[in-house]
C-alpha positions as CSV (number, residue, x, y, z in Angstrom):
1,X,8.7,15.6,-6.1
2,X,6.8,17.2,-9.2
3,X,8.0,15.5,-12.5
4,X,5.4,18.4,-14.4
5,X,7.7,21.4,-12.6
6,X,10.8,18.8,-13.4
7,X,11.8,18.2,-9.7
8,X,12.5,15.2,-11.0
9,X,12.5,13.0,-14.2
10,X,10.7,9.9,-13.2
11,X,8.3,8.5,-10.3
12,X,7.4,5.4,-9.5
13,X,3.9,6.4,-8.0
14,X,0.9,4.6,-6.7
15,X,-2.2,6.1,-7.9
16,X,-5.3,5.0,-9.9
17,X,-5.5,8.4,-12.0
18,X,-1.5,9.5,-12.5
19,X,-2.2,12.4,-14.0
20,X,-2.9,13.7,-18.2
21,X,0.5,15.7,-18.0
22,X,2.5,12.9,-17.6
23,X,3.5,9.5,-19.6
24,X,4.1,6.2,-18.8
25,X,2.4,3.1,-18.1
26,X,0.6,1.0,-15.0
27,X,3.4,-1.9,-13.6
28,X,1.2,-3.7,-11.1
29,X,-2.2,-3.5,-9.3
30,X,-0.3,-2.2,-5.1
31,X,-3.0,-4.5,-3.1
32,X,-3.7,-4.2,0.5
33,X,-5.0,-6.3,3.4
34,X,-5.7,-7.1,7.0
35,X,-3.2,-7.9,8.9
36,X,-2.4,-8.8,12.7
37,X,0.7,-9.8,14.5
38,X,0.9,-13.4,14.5
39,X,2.6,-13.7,18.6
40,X,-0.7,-12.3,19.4
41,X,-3.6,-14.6,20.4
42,X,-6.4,-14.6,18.4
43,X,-4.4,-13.7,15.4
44,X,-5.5,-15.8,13.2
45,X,-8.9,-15.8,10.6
46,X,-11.7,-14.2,12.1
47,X,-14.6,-16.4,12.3
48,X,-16.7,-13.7,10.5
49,X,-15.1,-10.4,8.9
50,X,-17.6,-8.3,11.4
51,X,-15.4,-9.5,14.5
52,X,-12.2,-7.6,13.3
53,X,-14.0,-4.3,14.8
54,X,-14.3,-5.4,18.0
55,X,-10.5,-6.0,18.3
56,X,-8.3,-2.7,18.6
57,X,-7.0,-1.0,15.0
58,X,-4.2,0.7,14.0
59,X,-4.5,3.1,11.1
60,X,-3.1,5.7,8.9
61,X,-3.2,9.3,10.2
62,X,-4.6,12.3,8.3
63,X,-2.0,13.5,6.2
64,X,-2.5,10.2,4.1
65,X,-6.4,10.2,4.6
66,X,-6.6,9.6,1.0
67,X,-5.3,6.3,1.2
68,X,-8.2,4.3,0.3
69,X,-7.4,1.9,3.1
70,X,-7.2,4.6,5.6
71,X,-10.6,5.9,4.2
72,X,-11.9,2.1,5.2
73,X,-10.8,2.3,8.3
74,X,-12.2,5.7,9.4
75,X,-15.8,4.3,7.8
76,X,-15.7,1.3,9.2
77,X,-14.3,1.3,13.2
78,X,-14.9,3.1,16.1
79,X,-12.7,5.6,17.4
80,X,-12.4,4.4,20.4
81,X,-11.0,1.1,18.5
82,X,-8.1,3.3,16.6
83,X,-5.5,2.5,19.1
84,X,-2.8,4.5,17.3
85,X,-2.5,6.7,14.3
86,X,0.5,6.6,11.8
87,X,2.1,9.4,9.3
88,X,4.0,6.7,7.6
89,X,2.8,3.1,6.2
90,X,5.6,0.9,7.7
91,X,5.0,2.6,11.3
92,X,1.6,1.3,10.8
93,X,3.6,-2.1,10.1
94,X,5.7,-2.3,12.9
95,X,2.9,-1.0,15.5
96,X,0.6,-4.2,13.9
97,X,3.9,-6.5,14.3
98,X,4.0,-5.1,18.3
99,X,0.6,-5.9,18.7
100,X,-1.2,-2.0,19.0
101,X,-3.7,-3.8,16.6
102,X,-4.6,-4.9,13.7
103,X,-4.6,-3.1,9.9
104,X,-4.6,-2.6,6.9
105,X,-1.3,-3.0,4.8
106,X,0.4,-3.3,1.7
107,X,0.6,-6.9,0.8
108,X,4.5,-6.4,-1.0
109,X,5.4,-5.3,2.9
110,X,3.4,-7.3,5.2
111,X,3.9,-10.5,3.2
112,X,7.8,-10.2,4.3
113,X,7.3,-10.0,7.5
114,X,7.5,-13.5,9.6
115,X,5.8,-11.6,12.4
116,X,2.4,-10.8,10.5
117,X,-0.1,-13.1,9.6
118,X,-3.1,-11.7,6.6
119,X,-6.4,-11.6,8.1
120,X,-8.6,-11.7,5.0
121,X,-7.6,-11.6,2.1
122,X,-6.6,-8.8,-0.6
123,X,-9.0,-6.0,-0.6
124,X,-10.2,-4.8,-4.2
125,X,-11.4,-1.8,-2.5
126,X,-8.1,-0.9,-1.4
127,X,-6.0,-1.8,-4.4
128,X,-4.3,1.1,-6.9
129,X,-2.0,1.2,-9.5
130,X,1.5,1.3,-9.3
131,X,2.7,3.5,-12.4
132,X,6.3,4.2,-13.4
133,X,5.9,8.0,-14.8
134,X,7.9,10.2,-16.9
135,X,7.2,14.2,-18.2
136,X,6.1,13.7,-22.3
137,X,8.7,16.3,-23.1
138,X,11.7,13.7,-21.8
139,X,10.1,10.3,-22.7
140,X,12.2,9.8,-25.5
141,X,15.7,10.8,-24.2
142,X,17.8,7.6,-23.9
143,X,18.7,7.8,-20.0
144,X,15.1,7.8,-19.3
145,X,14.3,5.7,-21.4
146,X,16.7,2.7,-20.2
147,X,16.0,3.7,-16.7
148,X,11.8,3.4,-17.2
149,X,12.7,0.2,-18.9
150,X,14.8,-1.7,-16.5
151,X,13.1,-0.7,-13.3
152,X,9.7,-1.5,-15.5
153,X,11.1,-5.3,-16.2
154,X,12.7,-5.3,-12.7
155,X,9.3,-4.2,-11.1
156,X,7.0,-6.8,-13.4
157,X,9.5,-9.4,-11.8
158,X,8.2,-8.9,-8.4
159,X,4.4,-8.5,-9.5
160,X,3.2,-11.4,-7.1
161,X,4.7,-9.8,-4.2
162,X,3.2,-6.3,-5.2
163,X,-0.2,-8.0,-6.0
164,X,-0.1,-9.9,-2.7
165,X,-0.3,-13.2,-4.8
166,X,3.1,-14.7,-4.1
C-alpha cells in the first residue's frame, strides 16, 4: 500500500532508502543468510564458501529481483544450479526445508525453523533496514502515534531474532 497516496497510515517496510516523503525511524538491521535443510546430507558448514555453488540453489523469482539476496544469487550461481524460483520469501523457506536446495533467507524466519540449519553466517551484503513509517502530515495524531510507538518497542524486543543474532 502507498502511505504518500494514504492507502494506508503506517508501514513497517524493509528498505535501506524509505523514502524523503515519509517519517519515521529505522527498528532493526533485517539480515540474511545461507541456509540448507538440516535432514539433508551434507547440510552442514561448507568446507570452503566456494563449494555452496556446486550444490543445487533455490532463489527468489523476478518480481522481487531487487532483493539484494536475490541479486547475489543470480551473480553468483549457475542457472543450471537454480533448481526452483519463488514469488514469495517463505516458499523459498519451505522449498530449502524440502530439500530443492539451499538459499538465501531472512535470519528472523529461518532461525525458527528446526528443519534449517545456517550455512554461513549473516551476509552484510544482504542486510537492510527494517523502518516503521508514517506520512509527515499524520505523525503527530495520537492513534498513530501510540501505534508507531508500541509496535516500535515491541519490534526492538525481537531485534536479535530480526538481526539473526539470537
Amino acid at each position: 500500500l502507498n502511505l504518500s497516496k494514504r492507502d494506508a497510515d503506517i508501514a513497517i517496510r524493509a528498505s535501506d532508502a524509505p523514502g524523503e516523503t515519509l517519517v519515521g525511524r529505522r527498528l532493526a538491521t533485517l539480515n540474511w543468510a545461507i541456509y540448507g535443510s538440516a535432514a539433508q546430507s551434507g547440510a552442514n558448514a561448507p568446507s570452503a564458501p566456494a563449494d555452496l555453488f556446486e550444490r543445487d540453489w533455490v532463489a527468489l523469482g523476478d518480481a522481487l529481483g531487487y532483493v539484494k539476496a536475490a541479486r547475489y544469487v543470480r551473480e553468483k550461481v549457475a542457472p543450471e544450479r537454480i533448481a526452483l524460483k519463488s514469488s514469495a520469501v517463505l516458499g523459498l523457506a519451505e522449498a530449502v526445508e524440502q530439500g530443492l536446495g539451499i538459499g538465501p533467507l531472512p535470519c528472523f524466519i529461518a532461525d525458527q525453523r528446526p528443519a534449517l540449519v545456517r550455512l554461513l553466517p549473516p551476509d552484510p551484503d544482504f542486510s537492510t533496514g527494517l523502518w516503521i513509517l508514517t506520512h509527515p502530515d499524520i505523525r503527530n495524531a495520537p492513534r498513530v502515534r501510540a501505534f508507531m510507538d508500541y509496535v516500535g518497542g515491541e519490534l526492538a524486543k525481537k531485534r536479535g531474532l530480526i538481526e539473526g543474532t539470537g
